[in-house]
BAKE-47625 format. One line per 2 residues: number of its first residue (from 1); for each residue x, y, z of C-alpha. Coordinates in nm, 2 decimals, decimal comma, padded with zeros to 4 digits, m for minus. Example, Ala and Ser with C-alpha at 12.3 -4.5 7.8 and 13.67 -1.06 7.14 Angstrom:
2
1) 01,23 m00,45 00,78  01,37 m00,11 00,71
# end
This chain:
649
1) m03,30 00,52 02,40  m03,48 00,37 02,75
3) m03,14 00,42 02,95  m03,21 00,74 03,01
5) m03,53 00,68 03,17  m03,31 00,54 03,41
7) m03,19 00,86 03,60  m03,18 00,70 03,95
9) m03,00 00,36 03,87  m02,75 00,49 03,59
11) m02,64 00,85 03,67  m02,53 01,03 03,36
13) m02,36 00,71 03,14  m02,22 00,94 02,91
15) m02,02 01,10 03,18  m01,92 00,75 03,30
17) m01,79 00,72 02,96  m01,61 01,03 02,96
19) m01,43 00,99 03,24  m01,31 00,61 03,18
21) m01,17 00,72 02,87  m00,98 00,97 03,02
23) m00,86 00,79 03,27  m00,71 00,49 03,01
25) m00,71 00,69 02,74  m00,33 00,82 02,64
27) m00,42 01,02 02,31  m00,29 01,34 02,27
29) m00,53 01,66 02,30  m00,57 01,80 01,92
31) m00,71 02,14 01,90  m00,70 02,40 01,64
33) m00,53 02,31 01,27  m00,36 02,02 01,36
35) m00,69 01,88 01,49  m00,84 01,92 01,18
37) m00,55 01,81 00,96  m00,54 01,47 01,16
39) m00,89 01,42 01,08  m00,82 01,50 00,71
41) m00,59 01,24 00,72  m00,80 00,99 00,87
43) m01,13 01,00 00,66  m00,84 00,97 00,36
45) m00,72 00,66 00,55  m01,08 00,58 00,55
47) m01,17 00,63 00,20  m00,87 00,48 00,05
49) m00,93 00,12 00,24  m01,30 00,13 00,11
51) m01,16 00,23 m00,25  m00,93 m00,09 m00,22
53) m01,18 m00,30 m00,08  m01,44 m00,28 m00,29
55) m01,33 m00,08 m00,63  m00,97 m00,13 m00,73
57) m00,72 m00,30 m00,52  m00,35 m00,20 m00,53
59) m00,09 m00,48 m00,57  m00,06 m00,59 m00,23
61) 00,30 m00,50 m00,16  00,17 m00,14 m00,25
63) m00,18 m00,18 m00,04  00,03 m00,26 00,27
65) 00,28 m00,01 00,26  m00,01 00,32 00,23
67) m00,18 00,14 00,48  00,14 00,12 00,70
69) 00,22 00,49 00,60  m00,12 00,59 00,71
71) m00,08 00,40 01,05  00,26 00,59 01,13
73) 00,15 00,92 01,03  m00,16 00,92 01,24
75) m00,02 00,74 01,56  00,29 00,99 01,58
77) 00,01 01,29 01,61  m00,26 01,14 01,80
79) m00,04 00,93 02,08  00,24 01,14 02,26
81) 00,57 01,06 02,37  00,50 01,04 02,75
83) 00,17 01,05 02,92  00,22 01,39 03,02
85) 00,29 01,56 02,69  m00,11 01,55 02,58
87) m00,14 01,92 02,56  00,15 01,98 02,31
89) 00,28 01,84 01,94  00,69 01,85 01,96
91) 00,92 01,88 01,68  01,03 01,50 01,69
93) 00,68 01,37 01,64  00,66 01,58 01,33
95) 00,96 01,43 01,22  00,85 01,08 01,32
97) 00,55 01,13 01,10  00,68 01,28 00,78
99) 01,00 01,02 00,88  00,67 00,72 00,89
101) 00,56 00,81 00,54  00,86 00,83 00,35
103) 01,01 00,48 00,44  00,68 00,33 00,38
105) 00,60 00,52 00,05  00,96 00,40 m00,06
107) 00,77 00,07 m00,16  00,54 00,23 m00,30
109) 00,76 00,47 m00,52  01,04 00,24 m00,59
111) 00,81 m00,12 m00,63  00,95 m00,26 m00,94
113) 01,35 m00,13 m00,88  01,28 m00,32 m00,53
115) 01,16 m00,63 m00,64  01,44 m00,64 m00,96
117) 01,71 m00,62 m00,68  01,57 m00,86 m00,41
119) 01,83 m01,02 m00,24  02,07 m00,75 m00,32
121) 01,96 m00,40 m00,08  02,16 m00,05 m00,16
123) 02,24 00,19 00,12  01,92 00,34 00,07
125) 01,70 00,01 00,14  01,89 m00,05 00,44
127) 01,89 00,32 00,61  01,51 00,29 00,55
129) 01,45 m00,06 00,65  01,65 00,04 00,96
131) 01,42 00,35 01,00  01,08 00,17 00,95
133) 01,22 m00,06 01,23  01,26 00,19 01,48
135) 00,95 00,36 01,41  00,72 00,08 01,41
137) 00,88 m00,01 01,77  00,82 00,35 01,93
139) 00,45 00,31 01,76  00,38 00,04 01,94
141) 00,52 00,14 02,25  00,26 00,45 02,24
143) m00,01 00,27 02,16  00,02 m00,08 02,29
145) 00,26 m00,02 02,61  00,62 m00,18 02,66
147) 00,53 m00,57 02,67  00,50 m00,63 02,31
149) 00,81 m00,39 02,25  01,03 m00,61 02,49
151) 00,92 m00,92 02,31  01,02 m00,81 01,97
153) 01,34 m00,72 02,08  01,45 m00,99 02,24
155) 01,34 m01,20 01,91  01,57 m00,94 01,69
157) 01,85 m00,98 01,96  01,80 m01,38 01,92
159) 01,81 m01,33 01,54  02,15 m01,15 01,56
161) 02,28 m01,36 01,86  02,13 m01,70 01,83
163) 02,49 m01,84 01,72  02,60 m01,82 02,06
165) 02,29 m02,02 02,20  02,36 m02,39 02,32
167) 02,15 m02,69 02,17  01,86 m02,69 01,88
169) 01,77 m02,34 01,94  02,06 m02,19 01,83
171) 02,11 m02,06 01,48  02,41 m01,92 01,25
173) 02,36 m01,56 01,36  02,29 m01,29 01,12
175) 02,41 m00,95 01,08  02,23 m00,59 01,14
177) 02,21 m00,59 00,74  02,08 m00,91 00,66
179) 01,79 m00,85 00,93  01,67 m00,53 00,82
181) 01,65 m00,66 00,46  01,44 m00,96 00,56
183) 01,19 m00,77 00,76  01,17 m00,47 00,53
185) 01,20 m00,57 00,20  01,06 m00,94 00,16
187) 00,68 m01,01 00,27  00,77 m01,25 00,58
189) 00,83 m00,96 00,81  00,71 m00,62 00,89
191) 00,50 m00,67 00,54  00,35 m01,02 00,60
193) 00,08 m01,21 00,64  m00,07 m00,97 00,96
195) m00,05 m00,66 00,80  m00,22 m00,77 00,47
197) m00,51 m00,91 00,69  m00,53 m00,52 00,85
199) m00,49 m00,37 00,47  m00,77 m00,57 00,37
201) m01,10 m00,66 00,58  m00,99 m00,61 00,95
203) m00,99 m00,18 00,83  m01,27 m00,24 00,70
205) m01,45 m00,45 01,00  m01,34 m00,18 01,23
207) m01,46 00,10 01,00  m01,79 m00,09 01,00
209) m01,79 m00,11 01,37  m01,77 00,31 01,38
211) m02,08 00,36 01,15  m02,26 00,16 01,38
213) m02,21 00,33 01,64  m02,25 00,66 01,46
215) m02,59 00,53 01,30  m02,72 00,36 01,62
217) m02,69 00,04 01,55  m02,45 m00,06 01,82
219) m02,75 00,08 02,06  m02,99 m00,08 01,84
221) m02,80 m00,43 01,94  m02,81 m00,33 02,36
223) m03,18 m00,23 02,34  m03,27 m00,58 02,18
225) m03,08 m00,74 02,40  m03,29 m00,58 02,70
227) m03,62 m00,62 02,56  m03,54 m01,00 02,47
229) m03,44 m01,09 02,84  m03,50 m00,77 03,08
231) m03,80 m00,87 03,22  m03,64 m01,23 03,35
233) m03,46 m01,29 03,70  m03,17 m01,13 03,67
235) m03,30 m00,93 03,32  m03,01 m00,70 03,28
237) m02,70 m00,93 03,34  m02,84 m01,12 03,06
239) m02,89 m00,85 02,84  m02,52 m00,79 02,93
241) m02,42 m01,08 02,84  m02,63 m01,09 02,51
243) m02,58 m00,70 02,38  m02,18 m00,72 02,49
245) m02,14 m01,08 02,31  m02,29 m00,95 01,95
247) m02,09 m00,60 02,07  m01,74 m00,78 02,09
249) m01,83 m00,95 01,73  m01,79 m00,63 01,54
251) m01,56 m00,43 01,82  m01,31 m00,72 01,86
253) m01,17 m00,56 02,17  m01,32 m00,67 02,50
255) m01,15 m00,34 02,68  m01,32 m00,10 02,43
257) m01,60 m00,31 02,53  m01,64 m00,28 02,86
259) m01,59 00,09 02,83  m01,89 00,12 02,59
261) m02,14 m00,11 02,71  m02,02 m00,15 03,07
263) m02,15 00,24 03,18  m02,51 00,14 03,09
265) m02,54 m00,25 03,21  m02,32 m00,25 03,54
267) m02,51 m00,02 03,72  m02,86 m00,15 03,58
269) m02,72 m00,54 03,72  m02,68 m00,37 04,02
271) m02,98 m00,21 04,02  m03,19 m00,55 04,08
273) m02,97 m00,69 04,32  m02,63 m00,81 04,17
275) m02,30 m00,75 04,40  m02,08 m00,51 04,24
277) m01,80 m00,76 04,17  m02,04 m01,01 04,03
279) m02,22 m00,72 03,79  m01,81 m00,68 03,65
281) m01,77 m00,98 03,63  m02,00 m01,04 03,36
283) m01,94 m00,80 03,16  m01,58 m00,85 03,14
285) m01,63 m01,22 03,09  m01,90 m01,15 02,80
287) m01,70 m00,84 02,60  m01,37 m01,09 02,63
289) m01,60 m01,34 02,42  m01,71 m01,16 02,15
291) m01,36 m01,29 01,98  m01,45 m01,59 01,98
293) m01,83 m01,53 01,85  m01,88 m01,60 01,51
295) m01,93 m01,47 01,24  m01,76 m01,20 01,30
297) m01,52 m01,27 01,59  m01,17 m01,05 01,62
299) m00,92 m00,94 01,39  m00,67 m01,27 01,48
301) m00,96 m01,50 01,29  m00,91 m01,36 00,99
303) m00,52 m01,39 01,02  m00,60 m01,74 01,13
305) m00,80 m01,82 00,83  m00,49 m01,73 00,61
307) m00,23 m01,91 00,85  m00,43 m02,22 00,84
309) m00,54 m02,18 00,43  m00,90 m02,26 00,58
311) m01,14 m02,04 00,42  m01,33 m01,82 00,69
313) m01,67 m01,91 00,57  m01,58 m02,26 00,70
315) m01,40 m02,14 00,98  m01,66 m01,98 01,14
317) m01,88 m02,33 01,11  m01,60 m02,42 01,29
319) m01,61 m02,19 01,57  m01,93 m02,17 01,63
321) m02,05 m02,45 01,89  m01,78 m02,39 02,13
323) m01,88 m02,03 02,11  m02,24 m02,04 02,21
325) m02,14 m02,32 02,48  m01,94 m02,07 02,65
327) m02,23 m01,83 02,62  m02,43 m02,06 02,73
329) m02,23 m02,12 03,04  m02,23 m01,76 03,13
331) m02,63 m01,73 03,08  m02,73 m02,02 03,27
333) m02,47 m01,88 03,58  m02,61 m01,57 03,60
335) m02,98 m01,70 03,62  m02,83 m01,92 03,89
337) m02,68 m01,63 04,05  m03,02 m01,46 04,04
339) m03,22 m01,77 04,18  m03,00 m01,77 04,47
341) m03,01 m01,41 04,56  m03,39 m01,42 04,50
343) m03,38 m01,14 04,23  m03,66 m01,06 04,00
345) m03,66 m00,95 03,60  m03,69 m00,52 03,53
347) m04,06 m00,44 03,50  m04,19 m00,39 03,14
349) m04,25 00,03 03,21  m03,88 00,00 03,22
351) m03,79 m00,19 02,90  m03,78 m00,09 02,53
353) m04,08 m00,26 02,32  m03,90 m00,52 02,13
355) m04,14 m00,43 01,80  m04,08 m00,07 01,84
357) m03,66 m00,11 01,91  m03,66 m00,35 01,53
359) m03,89 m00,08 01,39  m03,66 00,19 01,49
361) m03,31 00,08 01,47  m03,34 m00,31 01,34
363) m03,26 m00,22 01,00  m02,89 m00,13 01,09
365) m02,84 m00,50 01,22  m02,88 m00,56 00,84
367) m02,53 m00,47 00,76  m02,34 m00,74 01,02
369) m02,63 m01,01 00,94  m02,51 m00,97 00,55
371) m02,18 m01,07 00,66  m02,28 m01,40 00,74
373) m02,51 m01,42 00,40  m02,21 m01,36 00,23
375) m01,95 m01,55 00,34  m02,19 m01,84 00,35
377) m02,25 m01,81 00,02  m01,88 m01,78 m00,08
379) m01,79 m01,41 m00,11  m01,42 m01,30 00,03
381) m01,43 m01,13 00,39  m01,29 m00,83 00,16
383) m01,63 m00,81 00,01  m01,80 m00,92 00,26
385) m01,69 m00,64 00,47  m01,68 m00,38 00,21
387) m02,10 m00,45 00,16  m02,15 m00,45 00,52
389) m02,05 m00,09 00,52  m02,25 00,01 00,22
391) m02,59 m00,15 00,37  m02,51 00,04 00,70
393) m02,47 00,37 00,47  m02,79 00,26 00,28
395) m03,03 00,19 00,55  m02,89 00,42 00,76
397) m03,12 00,67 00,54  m03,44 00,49 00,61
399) m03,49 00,68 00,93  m03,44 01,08 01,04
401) m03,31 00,96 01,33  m03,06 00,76 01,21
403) m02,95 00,92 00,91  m02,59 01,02 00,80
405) m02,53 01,31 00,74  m02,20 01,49 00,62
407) m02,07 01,53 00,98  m02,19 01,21 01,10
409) m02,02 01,09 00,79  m01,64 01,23 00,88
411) m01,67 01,11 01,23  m01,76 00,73 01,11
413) m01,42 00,76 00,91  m01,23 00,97 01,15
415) m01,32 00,70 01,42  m01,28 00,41 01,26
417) m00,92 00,50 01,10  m00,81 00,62 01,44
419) m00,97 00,29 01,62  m00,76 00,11 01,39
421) m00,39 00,24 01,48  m00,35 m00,03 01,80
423) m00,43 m00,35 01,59  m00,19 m00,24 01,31
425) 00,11 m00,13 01,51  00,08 m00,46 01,70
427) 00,02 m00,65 01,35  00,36 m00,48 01,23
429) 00,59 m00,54 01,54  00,44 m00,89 01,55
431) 00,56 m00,92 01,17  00,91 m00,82 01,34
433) 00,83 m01,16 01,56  00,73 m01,36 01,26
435) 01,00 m01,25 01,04  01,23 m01,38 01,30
437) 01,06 m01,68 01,35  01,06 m01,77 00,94
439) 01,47 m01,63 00,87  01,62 m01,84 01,16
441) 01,36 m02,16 01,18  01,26 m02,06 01,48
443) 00,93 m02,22 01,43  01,01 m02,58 01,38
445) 01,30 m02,56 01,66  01,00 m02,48 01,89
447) 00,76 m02,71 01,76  01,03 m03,00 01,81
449) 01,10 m02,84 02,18  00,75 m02,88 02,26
451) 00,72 m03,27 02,17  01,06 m03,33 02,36
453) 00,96 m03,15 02,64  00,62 m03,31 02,64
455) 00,79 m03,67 02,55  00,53 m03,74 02,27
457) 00,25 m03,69 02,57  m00,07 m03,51 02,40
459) m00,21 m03,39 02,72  00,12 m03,24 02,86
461) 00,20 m03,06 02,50  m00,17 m02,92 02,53
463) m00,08 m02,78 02,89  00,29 m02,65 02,79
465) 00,10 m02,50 02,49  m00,17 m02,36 02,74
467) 00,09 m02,21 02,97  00,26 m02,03 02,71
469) m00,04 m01,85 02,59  m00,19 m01,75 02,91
471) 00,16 m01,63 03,03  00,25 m01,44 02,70
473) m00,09 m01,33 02,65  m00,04 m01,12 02,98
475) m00,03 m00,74 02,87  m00,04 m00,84 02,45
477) m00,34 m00,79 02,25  m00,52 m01,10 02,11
479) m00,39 m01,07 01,76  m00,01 m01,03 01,85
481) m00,02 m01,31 02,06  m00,19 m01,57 01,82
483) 00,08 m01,45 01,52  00,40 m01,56 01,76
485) 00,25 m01,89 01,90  00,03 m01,93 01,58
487) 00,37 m01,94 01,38  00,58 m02,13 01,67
489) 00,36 m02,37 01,90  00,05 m02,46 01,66
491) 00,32 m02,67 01,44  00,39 m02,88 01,73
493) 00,02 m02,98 01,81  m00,06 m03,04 01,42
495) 00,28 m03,28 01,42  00,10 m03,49 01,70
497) m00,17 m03,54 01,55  m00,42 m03,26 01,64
499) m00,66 m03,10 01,32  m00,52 m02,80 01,23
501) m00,80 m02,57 01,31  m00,83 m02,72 01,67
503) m00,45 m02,64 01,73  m00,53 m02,28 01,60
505) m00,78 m02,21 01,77  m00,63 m02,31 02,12
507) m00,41 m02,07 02,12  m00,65 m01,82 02,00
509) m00,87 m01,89 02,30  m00,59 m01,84 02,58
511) m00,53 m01,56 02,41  m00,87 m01,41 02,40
513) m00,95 m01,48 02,78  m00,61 m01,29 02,92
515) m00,78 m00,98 02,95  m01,00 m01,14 03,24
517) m00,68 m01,40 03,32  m00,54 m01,24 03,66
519) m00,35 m01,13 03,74  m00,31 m00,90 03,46
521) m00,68 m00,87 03,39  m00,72 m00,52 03,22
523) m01,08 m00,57 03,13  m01,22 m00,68 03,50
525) m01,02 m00,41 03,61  m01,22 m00,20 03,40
527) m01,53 m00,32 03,47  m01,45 m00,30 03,84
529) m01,36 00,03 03,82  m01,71 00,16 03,65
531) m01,87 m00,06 03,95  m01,69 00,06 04,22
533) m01,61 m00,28 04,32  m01,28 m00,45 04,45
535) m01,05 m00,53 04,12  m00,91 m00,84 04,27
537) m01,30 m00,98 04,33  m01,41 m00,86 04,01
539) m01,13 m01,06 03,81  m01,16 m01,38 04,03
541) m01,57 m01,34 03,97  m01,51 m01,28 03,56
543) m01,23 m01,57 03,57  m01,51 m01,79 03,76
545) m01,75 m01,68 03,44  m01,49 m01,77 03,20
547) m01,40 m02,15 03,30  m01,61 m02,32 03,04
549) m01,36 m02,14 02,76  m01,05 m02,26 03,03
551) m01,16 m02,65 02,96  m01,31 m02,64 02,62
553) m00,98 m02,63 02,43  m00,87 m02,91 02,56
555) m01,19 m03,10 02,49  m01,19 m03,00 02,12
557) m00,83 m03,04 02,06  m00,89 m03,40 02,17
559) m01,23 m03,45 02,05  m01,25 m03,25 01,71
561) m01,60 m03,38 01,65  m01,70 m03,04 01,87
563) m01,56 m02,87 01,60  m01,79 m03,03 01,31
565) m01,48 m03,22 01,22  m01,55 m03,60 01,09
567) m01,88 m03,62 01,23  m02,25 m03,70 01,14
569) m02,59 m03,53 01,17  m02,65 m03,79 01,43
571) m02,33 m03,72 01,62  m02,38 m03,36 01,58
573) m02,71 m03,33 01,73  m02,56 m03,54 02,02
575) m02,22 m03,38 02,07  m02,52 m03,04 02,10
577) m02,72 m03,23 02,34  m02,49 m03,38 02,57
579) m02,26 m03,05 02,59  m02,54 m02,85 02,68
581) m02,64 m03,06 02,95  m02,23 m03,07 03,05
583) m02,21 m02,66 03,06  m02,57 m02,65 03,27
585) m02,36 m02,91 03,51  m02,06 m02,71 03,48
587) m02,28 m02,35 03,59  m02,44 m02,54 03,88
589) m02,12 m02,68 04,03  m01,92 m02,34 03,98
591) m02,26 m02,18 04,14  m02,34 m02,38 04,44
593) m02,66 m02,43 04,27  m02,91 m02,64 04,11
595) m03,26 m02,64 04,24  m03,17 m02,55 04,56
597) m02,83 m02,48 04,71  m02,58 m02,75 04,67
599) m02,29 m02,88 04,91  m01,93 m02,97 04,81
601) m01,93 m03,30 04,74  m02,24 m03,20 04,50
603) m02,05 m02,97 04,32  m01,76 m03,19 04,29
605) m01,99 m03,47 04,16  m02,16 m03,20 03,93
607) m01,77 m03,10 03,78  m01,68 m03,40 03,73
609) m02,02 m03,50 03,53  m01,93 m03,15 03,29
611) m01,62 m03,25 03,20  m01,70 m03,62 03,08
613) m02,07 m03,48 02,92  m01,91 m03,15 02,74
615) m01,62 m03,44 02,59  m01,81 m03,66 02,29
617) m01,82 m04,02 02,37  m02,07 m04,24 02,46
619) m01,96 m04,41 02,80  m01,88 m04,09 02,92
621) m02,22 m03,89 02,82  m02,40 m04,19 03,02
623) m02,14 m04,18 03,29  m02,23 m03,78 03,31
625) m02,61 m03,85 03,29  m02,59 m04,08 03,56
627) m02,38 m03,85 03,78  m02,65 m03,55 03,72
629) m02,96 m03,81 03,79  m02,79 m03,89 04,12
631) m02,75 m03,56 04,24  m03,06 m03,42 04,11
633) m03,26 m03,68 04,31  m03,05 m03,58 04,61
635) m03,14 m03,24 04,55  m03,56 m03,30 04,53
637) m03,54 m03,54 04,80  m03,32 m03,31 05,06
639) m03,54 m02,97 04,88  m03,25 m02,75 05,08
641) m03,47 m02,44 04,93  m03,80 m02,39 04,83
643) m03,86 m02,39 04,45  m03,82 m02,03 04,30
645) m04,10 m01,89 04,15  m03,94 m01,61 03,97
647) m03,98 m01,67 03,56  m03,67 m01,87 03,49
649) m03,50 m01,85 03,11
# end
């Protein structure tokens, strides 16, 4: 590992670690027997996912409610009550757990005497529905904070109130009983559509993720990523942006990215020249991305691909251009960034040997590169998944150094069950939302308040629509987020006219981007923090970063042909062509910089030329073109700055 060649520039990373996940980090301290009886419990959770995923596979009402059961046992040890109780396990949590796995292995127990009287609950169904309710709540307020907890109850107070609302979002009302039946007994609540997609391949995507990083291979992805572009102006910023973008594939948070990547490529971008703010910048901007990366992207795509009955193979085809364009973006800013501040690449002495980094650790980028195979070829993310893992197992033995052995083995499925228990309890109280959403008709009320609002306007639905996300997205996880608006806003947008996965997926991209939206930007403000830089110029740096994903929505919702939607080889290789040349003009205005420093009106001229080039249409590529042409001759003929002779990328 070459990083810790790197004494002078990066002073002890693992320490770095340490302490940042110390400092955010509100799991209890487990020592002694209850320390090893969680982890029991965990590589079970573990094993039993892989045993459904890839050998037999329970009936699903069944496969939701261990998985549930598993969830609550495990957050009610590992999370405490308040952040100061770390240091001890009280009475109540023990009760909370044993309380967690009896209402969910109810289901399990009493599955056909359920089902027989549907519609019909005893006394028994409701005191546990009622429990599971309350539980799944206090889970998710000591994982995920209060936010998400405020917003489901306020949707169970509208499902229980909403007769004394005014106008078309008010409702009948429901009683206490009624609600507790729908969202514990039928499979459009707590058990719905989000916790299935957790039961199945999200587990296993985030167990995947763990042997990685047991085995190496999360290393194995940073080191390539150094040796690739290291040696360029500017080197390690774009190995940050290239080893925390295929990071945030298989991670799927951009916090827990930050935190493992950030500690080695912050201090190296400073290292070569890169202000502190700026270094945070990008790395927050390129771990927030990685949801939006195929193949893999976050655990909301996969709930997406079942919302939208859009297989995921083809969703990812989808995905993918807009994707790399805001990659793209990213790259081409911080090798403008690097021209202008007259930095140079990391010498070689200082970089892993690409040849040598495949040769040692390549092998484990077998297992995410089979994901693609497979799903390309028609396989189910379930088995898609569940192979990834086995390849990681399997070449994992082809080297000493990377070989599992039994205790490398427990924590791969000790960490990846525990990594787990934030996406399911949001994916449950979210099912609290959606359940909601589907008993009152919720859903179409909004849908029809958004094209009133709007007036039948397109562009003003698309900005009411953006709003909402950005604001709700503001202290919820990614996944939470797009459930609500997937189930109440995305109707709206498909009603006027827009593709269905276009209206998806622009709501998942607000969503993705809040962590580096200010001002509740969690992820700059981790980043900042491992730079020592000012929080406030590290989020308005990573926001800058992130502007391409601000505009593209908009562009593909209107123009769908970005999405590989009723288009053409020929007007595919264009819509490539003309939007790369739209995000380069895009960087350069948001830079200050093309071959030389630029002026205002330049950059205006520059903004204006990105927008029209990155939409598909002919008048407005040549429009673009022409606007770029002008200002490039401006820029040769004024030659404000000599021509850099650093190696450009």
């Amino acid at each position: 590992m070459f990083f810790k060649k790197k004494t002078k520039q990066i002073l002890s990373p693992e320490e770095q670690l340490k302490k940042i996940n110390e400092q955010f980090d509100n799991k209890r301290n487990l020592t002694g027997w209850l320390a090893k009886m969680t982890t029991v419990i965990a590589v079970c959770m573990s094993l039993f996912h892989l045993w459904s995923a890839g050998i037999y596979m329970l009936p699903t009402a069944q496969l939701k409610a261990i998985h549930l059961a598993f969830a609550l046992v495990l957050t009610f040890i590992i999370f405490p009550a308040r952040s100061k109780g770390k240091e001890k396990f009280p009475w109540y949590d023990a009760v909370f757990a044993v309380l967690g796995a009896v209402v969910t292995l109810y289901i399990v127990v009493d599955y056909q005497k359920i089902i027989y009287r549907m519609g019909d609950p005893n006394s028994l169904d409701t005191l546990f529905g009622g429990i599971c309710i309350l539980l799944i709540l206090e889970a998710t307020r000591r994982t995920m904070g209060w936010t998400l907890v405020n917003v489901s109850l306020i949707f169970l107070a509208y499902a229980m109130y909403g007769n004394y609302l005014p106008g078309g979002i008010g409702h009948k009302g429901y009683d206490l009983m009624r609600i507790i039946e729908h969202m514990y007994l039928t499979g459009e609540g707590i058990f719905g559509i989000a916790i299935y997609v957790t039961a199945t391949f999200v587990f296993i995507f985030v167990l995947l993720g763990s042997f990685l990083g047991v085995t190496g291979g999360a290393q194995a992805f940073i080191d390539l990523s150094f040796s690739v572009t290291g040696k360029y102006r500017g080197g390690p910023a774009k190995a940050a942006v290239l080893g925390s973008g295929l990071m945030g594939m298989i991670s799927g948070s951009s916090f827990a990215n930050v935190a493992g990547t950030g500690t080695f490529t912050i201090p190296l971008m400073k290292s070569v020249g890169y202000k502190p703010e700026f270094a945070g910048g990008v790395e927050a901007a390129a771990s927030s991305g990685g949801q939006i990366m195929p193949p893999i992207m976050g655990a909301a795509a996969f709930i997406m691909a079942e919302m939208t009955g859009i297989p995921y193979g083809k969703l990812i085809i989808h995905a993918a251009i807009p994707a790399i364009l805001y990659y793209l973006s990213i790259f081409i800013m911080v090798d403008l960034e690097a021209a202008k501040l007259g930095l140079v690449g990391m010498s070689r002495e200082q970089l892993p040997r690409f040849w040598e980094t495949l040769k040692k650790g390549g092998f484990l980028l077998l297992a995410p590169l089979s994901i693609v195979y497979m799903l390309l070829i028609g396989f189910s993310p379930i088995k898609a998944s569940f192979a990834a893992v086995m390849i990681a197992i399997i070449t994992s033995t082809f080297r000493k150094e990377t070989r599992l052995n039994l205790s490398k083995l427990i924590d791969a499925l000790d960490n990846g069950a525990r990594a787990s228990l934030s996406v399911i309890a949001a994916c449950a109280v979210a099912g609290l939302i959606v359940g909601t959403v589907t008993l009152t008709g919720l859903g179409l009320k909004f849908a029809d308040l958004i094209i009133n609002l709007s007036a039948g306007n397109i562009y003003l639905a698309l900005v009411l629509t953006m709003l909402a996300s950005i604001f709700m997205s503001m202290g919820m996880p990614t996944t939470a987020l797009y459930i609500i608006l997937g189930t109440m806003v995305a109707p709206a947008l498909v009603k006027m006219g827009i593709p269905i996965v276009a209206a998806h997926l622009f709501i998942f991209y607000y969503g993705c981007f809040a962590a580096v939206t200010p001002p509740v930007a969690l992820s700059s403000y981790l980043a900042a923090s491992i730079a020592k830089a000012d929080a406030i110029k590290t989020s308005l740096v990573g926001l800058k970063l992130c502007l391409t994903a601000f505009l593209l929505p908009f562009i593909f919702a209107l123009s769908p042909s970005l999405l590989l939607i009723d288009t053409t080889p020929i007007k595919i290789l264009s819509v490539l062509v003309t939007s790369v040349i739209g995000v380069f003009a895009l960087s350069a205005s948001l830079e200050s910089y093309l071959f030389g420093r630029i002026g205002k009106l330049q950059q205006v001229l520059l903004f204006i030329a990105a927008i029209v080039l990155i939409k598909p249409d002919i008048k407005t590529d040549l429009l673009g073109l022409g606007i770029i042409a002008v200002v490039s001759v401006i820029q040769f003929t004024i030659k404000r700055q000599k021509p850099i002779s650093q190696e450009v990328v």
